[in-house]
C-alpha positions in Angstrom: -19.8 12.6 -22.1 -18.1 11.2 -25.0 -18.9 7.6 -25.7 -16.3 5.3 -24.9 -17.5 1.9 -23.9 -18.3 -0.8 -26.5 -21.5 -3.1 -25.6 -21.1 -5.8 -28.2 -24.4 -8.6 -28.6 -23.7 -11.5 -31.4 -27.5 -11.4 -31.4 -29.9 -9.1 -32.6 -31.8 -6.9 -29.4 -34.4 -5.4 -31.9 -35.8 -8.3 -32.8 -34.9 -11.3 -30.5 -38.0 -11.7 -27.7 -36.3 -13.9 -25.1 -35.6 -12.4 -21.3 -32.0 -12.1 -22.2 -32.7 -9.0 -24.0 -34.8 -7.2 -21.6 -31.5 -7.2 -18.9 -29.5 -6.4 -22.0 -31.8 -3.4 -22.5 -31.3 -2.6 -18.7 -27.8 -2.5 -19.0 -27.5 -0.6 -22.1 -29.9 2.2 -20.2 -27.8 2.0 -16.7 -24.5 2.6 -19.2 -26.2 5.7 -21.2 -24.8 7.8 -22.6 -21.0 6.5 -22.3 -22.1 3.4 -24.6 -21.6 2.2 -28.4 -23.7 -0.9 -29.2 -22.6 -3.2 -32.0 -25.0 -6.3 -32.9 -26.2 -8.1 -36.2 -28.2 -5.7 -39.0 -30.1 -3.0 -37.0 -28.7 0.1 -35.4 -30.2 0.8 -31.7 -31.8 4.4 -32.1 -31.5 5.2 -28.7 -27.5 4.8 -28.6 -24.5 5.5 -31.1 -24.7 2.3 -33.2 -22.1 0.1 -35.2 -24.3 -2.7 -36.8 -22.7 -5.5 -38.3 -23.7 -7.3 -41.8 -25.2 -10.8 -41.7 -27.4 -12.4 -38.7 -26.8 -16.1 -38.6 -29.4 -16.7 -35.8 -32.3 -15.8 -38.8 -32.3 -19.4 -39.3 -31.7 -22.3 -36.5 -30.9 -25.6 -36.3 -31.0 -27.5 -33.0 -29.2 -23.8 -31.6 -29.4 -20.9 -31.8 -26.7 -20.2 -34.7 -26.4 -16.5 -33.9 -23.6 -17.4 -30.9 -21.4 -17.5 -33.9 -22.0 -14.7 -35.4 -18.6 -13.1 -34.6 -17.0 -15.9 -36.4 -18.3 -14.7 -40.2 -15.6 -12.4 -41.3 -17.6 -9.3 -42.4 -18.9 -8.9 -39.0 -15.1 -9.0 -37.3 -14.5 -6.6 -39.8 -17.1 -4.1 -38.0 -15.9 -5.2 -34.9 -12.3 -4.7 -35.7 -12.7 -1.1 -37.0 -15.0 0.0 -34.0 -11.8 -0.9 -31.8 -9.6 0.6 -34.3 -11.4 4.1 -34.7 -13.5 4.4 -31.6 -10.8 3.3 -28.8 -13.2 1.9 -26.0 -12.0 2.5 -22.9 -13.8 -0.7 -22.2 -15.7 -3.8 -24.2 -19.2 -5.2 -22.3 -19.9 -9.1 -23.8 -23.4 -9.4 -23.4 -22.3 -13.1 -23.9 -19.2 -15.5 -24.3 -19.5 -15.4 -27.5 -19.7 -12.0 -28.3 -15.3 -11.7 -27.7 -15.1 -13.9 -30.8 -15.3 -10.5 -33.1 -12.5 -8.8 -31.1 -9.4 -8.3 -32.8 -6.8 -10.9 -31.1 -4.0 -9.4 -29.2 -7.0 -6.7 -28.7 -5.4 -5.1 -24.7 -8.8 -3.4 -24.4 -10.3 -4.2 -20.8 -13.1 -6.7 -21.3 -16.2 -6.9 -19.0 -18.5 -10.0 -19.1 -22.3 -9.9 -18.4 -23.2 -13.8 -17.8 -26.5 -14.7 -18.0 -26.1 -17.7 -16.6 -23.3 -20.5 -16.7 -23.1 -21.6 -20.0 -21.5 -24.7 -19.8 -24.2 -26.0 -16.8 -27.0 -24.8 -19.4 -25.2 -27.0 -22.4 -24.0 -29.7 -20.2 -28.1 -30.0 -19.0 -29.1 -30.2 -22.3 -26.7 -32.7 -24.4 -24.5 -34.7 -21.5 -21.2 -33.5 -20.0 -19.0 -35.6 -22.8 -20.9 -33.9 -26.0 -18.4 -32.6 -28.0 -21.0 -29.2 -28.3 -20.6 -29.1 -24.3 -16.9 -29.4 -24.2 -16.2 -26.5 -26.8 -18.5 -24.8 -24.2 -16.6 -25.1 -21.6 -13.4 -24.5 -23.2 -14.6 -21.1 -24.5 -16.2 -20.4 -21.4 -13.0 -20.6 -19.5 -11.3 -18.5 -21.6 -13.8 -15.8 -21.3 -13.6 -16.1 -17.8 -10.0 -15.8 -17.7 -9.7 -13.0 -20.1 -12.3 -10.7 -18.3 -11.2 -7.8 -16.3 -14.9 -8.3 -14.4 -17.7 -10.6 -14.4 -21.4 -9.8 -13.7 -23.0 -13.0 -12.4 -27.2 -13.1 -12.3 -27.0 -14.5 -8.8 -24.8 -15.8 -6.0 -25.2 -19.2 -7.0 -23.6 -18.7 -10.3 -20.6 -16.5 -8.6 -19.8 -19.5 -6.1 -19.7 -21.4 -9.6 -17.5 -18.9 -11.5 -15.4 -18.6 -8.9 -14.4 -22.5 -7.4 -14.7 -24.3 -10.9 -13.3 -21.5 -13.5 -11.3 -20.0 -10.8 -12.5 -16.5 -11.2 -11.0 -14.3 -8.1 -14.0 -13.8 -5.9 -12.8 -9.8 -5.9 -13.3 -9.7 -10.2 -17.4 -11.0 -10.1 -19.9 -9.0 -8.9 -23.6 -10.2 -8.6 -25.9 -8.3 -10.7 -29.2 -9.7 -10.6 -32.0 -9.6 -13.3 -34.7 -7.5 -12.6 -38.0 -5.9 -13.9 -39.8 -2.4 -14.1 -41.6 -3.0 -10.5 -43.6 0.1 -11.4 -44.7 -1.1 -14.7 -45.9 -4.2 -13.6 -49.5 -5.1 -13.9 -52.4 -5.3 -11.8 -55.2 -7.7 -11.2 -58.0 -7.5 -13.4 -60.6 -9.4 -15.4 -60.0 -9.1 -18.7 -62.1 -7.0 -20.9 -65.2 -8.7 -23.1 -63.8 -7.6 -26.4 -60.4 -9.6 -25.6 -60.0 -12.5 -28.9 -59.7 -15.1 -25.4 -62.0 -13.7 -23.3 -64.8 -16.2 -23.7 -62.3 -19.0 -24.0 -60.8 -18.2 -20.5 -64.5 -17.0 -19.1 -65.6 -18.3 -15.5 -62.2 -20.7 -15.2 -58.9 -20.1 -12.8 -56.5 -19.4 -15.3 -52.9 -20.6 -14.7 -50.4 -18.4 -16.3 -47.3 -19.7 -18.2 -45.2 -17.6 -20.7 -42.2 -18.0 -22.6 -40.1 -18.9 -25.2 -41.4 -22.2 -26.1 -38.5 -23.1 -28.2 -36.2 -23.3 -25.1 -35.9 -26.4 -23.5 -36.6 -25.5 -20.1 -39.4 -24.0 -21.1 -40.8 -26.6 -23.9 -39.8 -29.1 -20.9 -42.1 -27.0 -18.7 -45.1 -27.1 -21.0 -45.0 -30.6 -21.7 -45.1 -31.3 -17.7 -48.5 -28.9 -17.5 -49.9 -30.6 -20.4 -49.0 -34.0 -20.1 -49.1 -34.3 -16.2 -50.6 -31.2 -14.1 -53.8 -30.2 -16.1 -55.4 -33.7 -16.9 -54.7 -34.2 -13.0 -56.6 -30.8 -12.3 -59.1 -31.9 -14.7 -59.5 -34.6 -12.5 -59.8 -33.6 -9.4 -61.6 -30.3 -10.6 -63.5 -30.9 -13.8 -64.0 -27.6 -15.5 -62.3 -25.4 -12.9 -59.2 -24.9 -14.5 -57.5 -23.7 -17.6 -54.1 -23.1 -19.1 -53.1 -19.7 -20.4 -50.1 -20.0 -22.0 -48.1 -16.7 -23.8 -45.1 -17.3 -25.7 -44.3 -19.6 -29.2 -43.4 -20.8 -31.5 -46.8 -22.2 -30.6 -46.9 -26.1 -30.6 -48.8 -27.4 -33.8 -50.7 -30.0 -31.8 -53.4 -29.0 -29.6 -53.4 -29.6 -26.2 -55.8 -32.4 -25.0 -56.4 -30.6 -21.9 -58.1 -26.9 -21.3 -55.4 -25.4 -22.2 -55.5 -21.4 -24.7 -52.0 -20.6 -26.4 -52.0 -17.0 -27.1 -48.5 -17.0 -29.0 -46.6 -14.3 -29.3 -48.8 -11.4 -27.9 -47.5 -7.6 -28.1 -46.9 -6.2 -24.7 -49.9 -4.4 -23.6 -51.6 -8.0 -24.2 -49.1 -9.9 -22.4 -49.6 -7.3 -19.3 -53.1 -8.3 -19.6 -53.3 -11.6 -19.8 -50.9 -11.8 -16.6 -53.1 -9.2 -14.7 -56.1 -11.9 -15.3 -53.9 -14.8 -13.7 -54.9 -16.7 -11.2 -52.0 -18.0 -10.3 -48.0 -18.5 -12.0 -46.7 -21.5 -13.0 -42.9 -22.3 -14.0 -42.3 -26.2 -13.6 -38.7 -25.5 -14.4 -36.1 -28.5 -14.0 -32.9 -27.7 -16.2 -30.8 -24.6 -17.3 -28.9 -22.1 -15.6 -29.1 -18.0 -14.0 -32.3 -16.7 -13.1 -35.8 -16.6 -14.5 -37.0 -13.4 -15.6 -40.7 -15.0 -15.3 -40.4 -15.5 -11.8 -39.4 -11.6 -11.1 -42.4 -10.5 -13.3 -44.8 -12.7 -12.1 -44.1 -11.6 -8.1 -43.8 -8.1 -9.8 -47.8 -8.2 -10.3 -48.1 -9.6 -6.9 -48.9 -12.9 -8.3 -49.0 -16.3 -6.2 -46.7 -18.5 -8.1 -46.1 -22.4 -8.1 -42.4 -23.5 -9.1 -39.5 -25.5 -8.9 -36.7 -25.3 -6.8 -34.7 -25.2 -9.9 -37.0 -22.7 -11.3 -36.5 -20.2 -8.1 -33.1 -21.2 -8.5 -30.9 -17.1 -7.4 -33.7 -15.5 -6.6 -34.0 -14.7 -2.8 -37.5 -16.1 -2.3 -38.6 -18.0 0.5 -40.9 -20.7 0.0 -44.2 -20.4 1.9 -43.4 -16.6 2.2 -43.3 -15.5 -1.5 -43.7 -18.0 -3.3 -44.5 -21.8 -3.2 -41.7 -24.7 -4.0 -42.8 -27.9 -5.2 -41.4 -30.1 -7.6 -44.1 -31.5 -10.4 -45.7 -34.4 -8.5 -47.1 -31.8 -6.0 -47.7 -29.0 -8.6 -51.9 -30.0 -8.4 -51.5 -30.2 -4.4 -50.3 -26.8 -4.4 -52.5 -25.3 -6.9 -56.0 -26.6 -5.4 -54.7 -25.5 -2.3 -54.2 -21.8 -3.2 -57.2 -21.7 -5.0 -58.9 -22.7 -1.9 -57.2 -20.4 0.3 -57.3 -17.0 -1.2 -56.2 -14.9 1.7 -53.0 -16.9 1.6 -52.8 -16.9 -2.1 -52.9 -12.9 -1.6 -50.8 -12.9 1.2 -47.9 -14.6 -1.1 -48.3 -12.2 -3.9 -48.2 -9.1 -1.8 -45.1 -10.4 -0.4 -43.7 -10.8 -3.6 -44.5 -8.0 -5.3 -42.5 -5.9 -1.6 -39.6 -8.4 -2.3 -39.0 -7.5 -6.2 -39.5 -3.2 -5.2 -36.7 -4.3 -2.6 -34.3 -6.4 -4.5 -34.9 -6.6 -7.9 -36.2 -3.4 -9.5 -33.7 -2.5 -12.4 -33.7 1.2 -11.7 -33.7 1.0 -7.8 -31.2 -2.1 -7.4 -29.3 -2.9 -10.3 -28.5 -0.4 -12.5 -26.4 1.0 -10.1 -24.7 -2.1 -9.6 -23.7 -2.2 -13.2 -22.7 1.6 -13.7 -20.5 1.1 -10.0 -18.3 -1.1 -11.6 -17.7 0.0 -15.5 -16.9 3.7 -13.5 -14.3 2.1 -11.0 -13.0 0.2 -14.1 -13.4 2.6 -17.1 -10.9 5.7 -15.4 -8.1 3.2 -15.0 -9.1 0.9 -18.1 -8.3 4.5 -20.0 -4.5 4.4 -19.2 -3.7 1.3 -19.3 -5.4 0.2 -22.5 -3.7 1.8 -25.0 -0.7 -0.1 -26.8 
């Protein structure tokens, strides 16, 4: 089959390590081998490849500077011939931004993956009235409005897309994120010759990863250091300790038992969350789903979060996971710790829950590929000036 979709990303997937990419990695699998990917510098080996010149994202200042990368002219120009040459039958935006490249007047059907609501996300992190959040919303909008077909991570963000942008309920499907159930880790102690092992020796280790430059999840950490493990410490001297995966790592040391592995390649990671105890995502801002939350139910892992944090993911608290906001967050831990079989219990029902609902080969690919093949055929007639 020829290629004749265009998957367009304003930031580079070879090299960016957020959970974005992973369910942009999904999607380019699930749309194999109709698909041409276009992103900064680096062509995808895997798929036909148009990479574009300059990555603004390289450096960052208070953003992430790559959401305009379709704004630097030599990149619209790559943009602008792929249309030009290749024809899509159909563009994917990984994000809003990514329609900035396309050339205007461009009739080519446009298909929106939203990772979450953008403008919620923005609005969270700088007030409503920021002028940052009101070009937000504005762009957003016209996304919205432009796109044939919106993917939304969960029903929650449909309900959103659909009575404040006024998105007809019929044009959004929800495609949630997902992980390789099958892949997913199992517990184990972890090996002598591991650089951590002695530091993590004879403790519970609590398990937090992620992009630490993130608000919600630098908001996250400062709640587990600041508040949750001197409380532990406590109430449980020398019980506990912090493993946390992900960085930029902070450059002061925790005053609390805490071991920051940084970034850690993914065999490690799959380690390291094997050896947990128990998940933690004090999560109170931002927008979509957490990919965390899937992958630590995925290894069958009891897991202590927010509501926000569990916010679109069809878990039940008490039956898969445990809900508490931060005051509680010790409560709940000690609890689990005490109660093993329940602890268990929680984790095996996760783990059933994710091979359910949210495996990406299983459940969601197929969402995906569903809707770019009703759209595609019809896309092909129509498109053409």
């Amino acid at each position: 089959m020829a290629a004749d979709v265009l998957l367009i990303s304003c930031r580079n997937l070879a090299r960016a390590s957020f959970g974005g990419v992973r369910r942009v990695r999904a999607l380019i699998e699930a749309l194999h081998p109709r698909l041409l990917v276009s992103q900064p510098l680096d062509a995808d080996p895997q798929v036909e490849s148009h990479p574009y010149p300059v990555d603004l994202g390289r450096k960052r200042l208070l953003i992430n500077w790559g959401i305009f990368n379709l704004l630097w002219p030599a990149n619209r120009a790559v943009i602008r011939r792929v249309v030009r040459e290749q024809r899509p039958s159909l563009t994917v935006a990984t994000s809003m931004w990514d329609d900035l490249g396309l050339p205007r007047g461009d009739r080519t059907p446009l298909v929106y993956d939203a990772q979450n609501v953008e403008t919620t996300a923005i609005a969270e992190r700088y007030g409503p009235r920021h002028p940052f959040t009101r070009l937000v919303a504005r762009h957003e909008t016209a996304v919205l409005r432009r796109a044939r077909h919106v993917f939304a991570c969960s029903a929650l963000d449909r309900d959103v897309f659909v009575t404040r942008f006024g998105v007809p309920s019929d044009r959004v499907t929800v495609v949630p994120n997902g992980v390789n159930a099958d892949d997913a880790p199992s517990a184990a102690t972890l090996p002598s010759d591991d650089p951590l092992a002695s530091r993590l020796a004879g403790k519970r280790i609590l398990f937090f990863m992620g992009k630490l430059d993130y608000r919600p999840n630098a908001d996250a950490l400062d709640i587990l250091t600041a508040t949750v493990m001197p409380a532990l410490e406590h109430a449980a001297p020398d019980r506990f300790v912090l493993l946390v995966c992900g960085g930029p790592v902070p450059e002061r040391a925790a005053s609390v038992p805490a071991v920051f592995a940084g970034y850690v390649p993914q065999e490690r990671l799959r380690r390291y969350l094997g050896a947990a105890h128990i998940c933690l995502a004090p999560i109170c801002s931002g927008s979509g789903t957490r990919l965390k939350i899937l992958e630590y139910m995925a290894a069958a892992k009891p897991i202590v979060t927010t509501a926000k944090g569990a916010e679109g993911i069809e878990a039940s608290d008490g039956r898969e996971i445990t809900v508490a906001e931060p005051p509680a967050f010790v409560e709940r831990i000690l609890a689990l710790t005490d109660a093993p079989a329940t602890a268990a219990a929680l984790g095996d029902a996760a783990r059933r829950l994710v091979r359910e609902r949210y495996d990406w080969d299983r459940s969601i690919k197929p969402l995906w590929r569903g809707v770019v093949e009703r759209l595609a055929p019809a896309a092909a007639s129509t498109s053409r000036p």
